[in-house]
C-alpha positions as CSV (number, residue, x, y, z in Angstrom):
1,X,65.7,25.1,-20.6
2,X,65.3,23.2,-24.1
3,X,64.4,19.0,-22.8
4,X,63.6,18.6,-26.3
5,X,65.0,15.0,-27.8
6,X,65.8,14.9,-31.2
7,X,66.7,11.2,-32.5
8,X,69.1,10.7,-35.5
9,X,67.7,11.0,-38.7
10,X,65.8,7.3,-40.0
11,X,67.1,6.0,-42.8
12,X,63.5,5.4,-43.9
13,X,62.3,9.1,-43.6
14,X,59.7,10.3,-46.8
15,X,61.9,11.3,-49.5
16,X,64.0,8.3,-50.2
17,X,63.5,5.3,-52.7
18,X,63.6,2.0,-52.0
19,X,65.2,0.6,-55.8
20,X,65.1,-3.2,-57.1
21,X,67.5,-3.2,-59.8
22,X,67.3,-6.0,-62.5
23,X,65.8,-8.7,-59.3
24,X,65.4,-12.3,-60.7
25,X,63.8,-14.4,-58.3
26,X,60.8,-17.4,-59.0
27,X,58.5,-15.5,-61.2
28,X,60.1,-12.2,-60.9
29,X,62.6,-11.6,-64.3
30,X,64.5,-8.6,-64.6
31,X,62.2,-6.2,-62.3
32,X,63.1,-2.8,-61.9
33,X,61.2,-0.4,-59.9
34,X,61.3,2.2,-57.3
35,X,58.9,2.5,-54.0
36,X,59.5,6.0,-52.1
37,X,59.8,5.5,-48.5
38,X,57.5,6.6,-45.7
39,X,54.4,6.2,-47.7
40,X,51.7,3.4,-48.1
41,X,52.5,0.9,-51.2
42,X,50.1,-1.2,-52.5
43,X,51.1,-4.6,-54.9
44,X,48.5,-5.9,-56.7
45,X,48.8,-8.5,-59.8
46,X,47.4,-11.6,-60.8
47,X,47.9,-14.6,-59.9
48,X,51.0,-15.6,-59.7
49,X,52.7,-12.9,-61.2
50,X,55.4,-12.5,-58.3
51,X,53.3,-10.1,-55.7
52,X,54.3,-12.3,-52.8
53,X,58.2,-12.6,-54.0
54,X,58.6,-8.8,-54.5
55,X,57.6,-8.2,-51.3
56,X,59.6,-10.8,-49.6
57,X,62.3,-9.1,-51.6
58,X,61.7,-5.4,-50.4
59,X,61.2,-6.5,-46.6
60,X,64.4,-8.5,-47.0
61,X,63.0,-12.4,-46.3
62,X,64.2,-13.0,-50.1
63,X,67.5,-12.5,-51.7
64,X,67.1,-12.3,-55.6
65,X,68.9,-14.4,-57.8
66,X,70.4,-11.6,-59.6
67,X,70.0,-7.9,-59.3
68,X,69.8,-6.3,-56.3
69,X,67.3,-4.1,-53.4
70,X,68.6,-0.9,-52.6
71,X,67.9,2.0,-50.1
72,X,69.1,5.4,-50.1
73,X,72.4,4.1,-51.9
74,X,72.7,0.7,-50.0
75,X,72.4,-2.5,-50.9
76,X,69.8,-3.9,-48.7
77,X,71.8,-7.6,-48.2
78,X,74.4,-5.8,-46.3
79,X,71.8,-3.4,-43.7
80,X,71.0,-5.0,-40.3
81,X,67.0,-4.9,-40.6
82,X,66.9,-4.3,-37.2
83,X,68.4,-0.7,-37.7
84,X,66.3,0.6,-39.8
85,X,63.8,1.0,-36.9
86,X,63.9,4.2,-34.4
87,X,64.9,2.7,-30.8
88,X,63.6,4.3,-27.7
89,X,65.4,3.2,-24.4
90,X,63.6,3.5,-20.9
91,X,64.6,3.8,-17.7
92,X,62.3,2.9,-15.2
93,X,62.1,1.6,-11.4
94,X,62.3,-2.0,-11.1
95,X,59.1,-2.2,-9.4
96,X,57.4,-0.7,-12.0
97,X,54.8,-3.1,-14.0
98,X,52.9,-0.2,-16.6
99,X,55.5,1.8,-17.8
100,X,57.4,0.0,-20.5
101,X,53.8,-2.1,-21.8
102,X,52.3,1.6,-21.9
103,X,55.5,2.5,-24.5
104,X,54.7,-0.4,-26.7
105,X,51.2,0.5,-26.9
106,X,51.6,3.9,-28.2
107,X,54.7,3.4,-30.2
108,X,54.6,3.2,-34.3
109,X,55.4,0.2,-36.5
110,X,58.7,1.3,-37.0
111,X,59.7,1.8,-33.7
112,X,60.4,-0.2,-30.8
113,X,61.3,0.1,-27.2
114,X,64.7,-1.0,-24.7
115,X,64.1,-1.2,-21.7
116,X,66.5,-0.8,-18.5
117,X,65.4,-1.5,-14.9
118,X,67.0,0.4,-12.3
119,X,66.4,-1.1,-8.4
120,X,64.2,-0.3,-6.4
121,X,61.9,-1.8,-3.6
122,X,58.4,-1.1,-2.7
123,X,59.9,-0.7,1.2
124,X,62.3,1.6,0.2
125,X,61.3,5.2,1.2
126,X,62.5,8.7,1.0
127,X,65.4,10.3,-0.7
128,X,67.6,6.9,0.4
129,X,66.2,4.8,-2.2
130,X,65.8,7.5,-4.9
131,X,69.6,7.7,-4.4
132,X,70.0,3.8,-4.3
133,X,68.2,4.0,-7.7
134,X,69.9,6.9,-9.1
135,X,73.2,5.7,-8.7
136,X,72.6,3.2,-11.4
137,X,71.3,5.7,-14.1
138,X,74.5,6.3,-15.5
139,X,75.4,2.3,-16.0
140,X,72.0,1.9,-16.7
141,X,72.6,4.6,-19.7
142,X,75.5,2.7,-21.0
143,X,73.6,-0.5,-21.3
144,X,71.1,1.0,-23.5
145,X,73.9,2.5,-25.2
146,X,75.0,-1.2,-26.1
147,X,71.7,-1.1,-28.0
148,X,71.9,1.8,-30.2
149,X,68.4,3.3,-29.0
150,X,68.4,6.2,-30.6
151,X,66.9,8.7,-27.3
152,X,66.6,7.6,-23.3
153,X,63.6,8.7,-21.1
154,X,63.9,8.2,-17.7
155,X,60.5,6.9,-16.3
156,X,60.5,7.8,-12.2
157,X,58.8,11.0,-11.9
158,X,59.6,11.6,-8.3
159,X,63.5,10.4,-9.1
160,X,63.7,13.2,-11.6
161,X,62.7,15.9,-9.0
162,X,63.4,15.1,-5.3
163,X,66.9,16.8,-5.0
164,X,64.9,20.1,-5.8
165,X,65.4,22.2,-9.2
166,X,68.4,21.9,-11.3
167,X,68.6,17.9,-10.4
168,X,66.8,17.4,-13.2
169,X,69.2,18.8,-16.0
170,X,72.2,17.3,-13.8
171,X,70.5,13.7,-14.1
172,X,69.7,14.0,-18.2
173,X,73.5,15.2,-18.7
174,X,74.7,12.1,-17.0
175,X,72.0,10.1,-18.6
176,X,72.8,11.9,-22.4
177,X,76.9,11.8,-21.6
178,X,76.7,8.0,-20.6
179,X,74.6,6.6,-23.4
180,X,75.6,9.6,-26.1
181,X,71.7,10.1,-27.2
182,X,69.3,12.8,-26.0
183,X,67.3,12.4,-23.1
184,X,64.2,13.3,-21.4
185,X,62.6,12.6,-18.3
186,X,59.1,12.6,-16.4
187,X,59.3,16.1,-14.3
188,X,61.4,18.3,-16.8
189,X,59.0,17.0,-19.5
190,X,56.1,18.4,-17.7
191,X,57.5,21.9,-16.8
192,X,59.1,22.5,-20.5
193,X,55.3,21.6,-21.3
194,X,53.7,24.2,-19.2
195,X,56.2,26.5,-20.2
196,X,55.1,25.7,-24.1
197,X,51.6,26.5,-23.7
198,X,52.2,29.7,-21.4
199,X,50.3,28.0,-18.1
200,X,49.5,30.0,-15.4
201,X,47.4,28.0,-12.9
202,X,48.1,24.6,-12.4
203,X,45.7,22.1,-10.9
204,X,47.3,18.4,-9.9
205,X,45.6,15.1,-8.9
206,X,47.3,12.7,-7.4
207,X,46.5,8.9,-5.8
């Protein structure tokens, strides 16, 4: 069993160039240059000399006068910003407060996080209201869908389990069908874990 989720390659991965090509804009004339992606940049100049307008330009706030920005081949006037980032979608119980918050704590610069509540009650109990959550998974995987996250994980640990084993590879095939991304979820995570680093004994604490 392989739960692994592999997101589709960024379009800001190390290895590509970010190009300004002949950019006029206030005290920028005639700049070319070339920044490699996924690495740290520095600007520095004196005063004045256009530091604050080429970066404006390579984050996209400015459009030059003349010339263009360009990224692995594309003209950066014509890329929605917002896809340039890696998109993570969640699916998580609607009573749950920590799960989504704990994602944007831990998450990188460039990525964020899409969230999708599926319902549930704090008197529900039992297998009845895992299935009366469950049965939205695969709308709620079609939603996120909508915004091109690039990977779902499925945030109920005792949703992924209850029906016993093999429920959990029948739950991310809906979820990855549905939405057309990898998935993962909380139990099936854990196991392919375990299995990784060859555990034998197992000790669990739970509330």
């Amino acid at each position: 069993m392989n739960q692994t989720a592999t997101p589709r390659p960024s379009p800001l991965a190390p290895g590509g160039w970010l190009e300004i090509l002949g950019a006029r804009h206030n005290n920028l004339k005639n700049i070319n240059a070339r920044i490699p992606l996924g690495t740290l940049t520095v600007v520095t100049g004196t005063s004045g000399s256009g530091k604050s307008s080429l970066v404006q330009l390579i984050i996209g706030l400015l459009q030059p006068d003349s010339g263009n920005v360009r990224t692995l081949g594309r003209d950066l006037a014509s890329c929605d910003l917002q896809s340039l980032r890696k998109r993570i979608g969640v699916m998580v119980p609607s009573t749950n407060t920590t799960f989504e918050a704990d994602f944007q704590l831990v998450a990188p610069p460039d990525v964020t996080i899409h969230g999708q509540r599926l319902w549930l009650t704090n008197e529900a109990a039992g297998a009845a209201g895992m299935d009366r959550m469950n049965a939205e998974v695969e709308s709620g995987a079609r939603y996120l869908a909508t915004a091109r996250v690039d990977v779902v994980a499925y945030g109920c640990t005792t949703g992924s389990f209850y029906r016993g084993p093999g429920w959990d590879r029948e739950m991310l095939e809906v979820i990855r069908r549905a939405a057309g991304v990898p998935a993962v979820a909380t139990s099936p995570s854990v196991v392919e874990a375990l299995r990784f680093f060859g555990a034998r004994r197992v000790s669990v604490a739970t509330p």
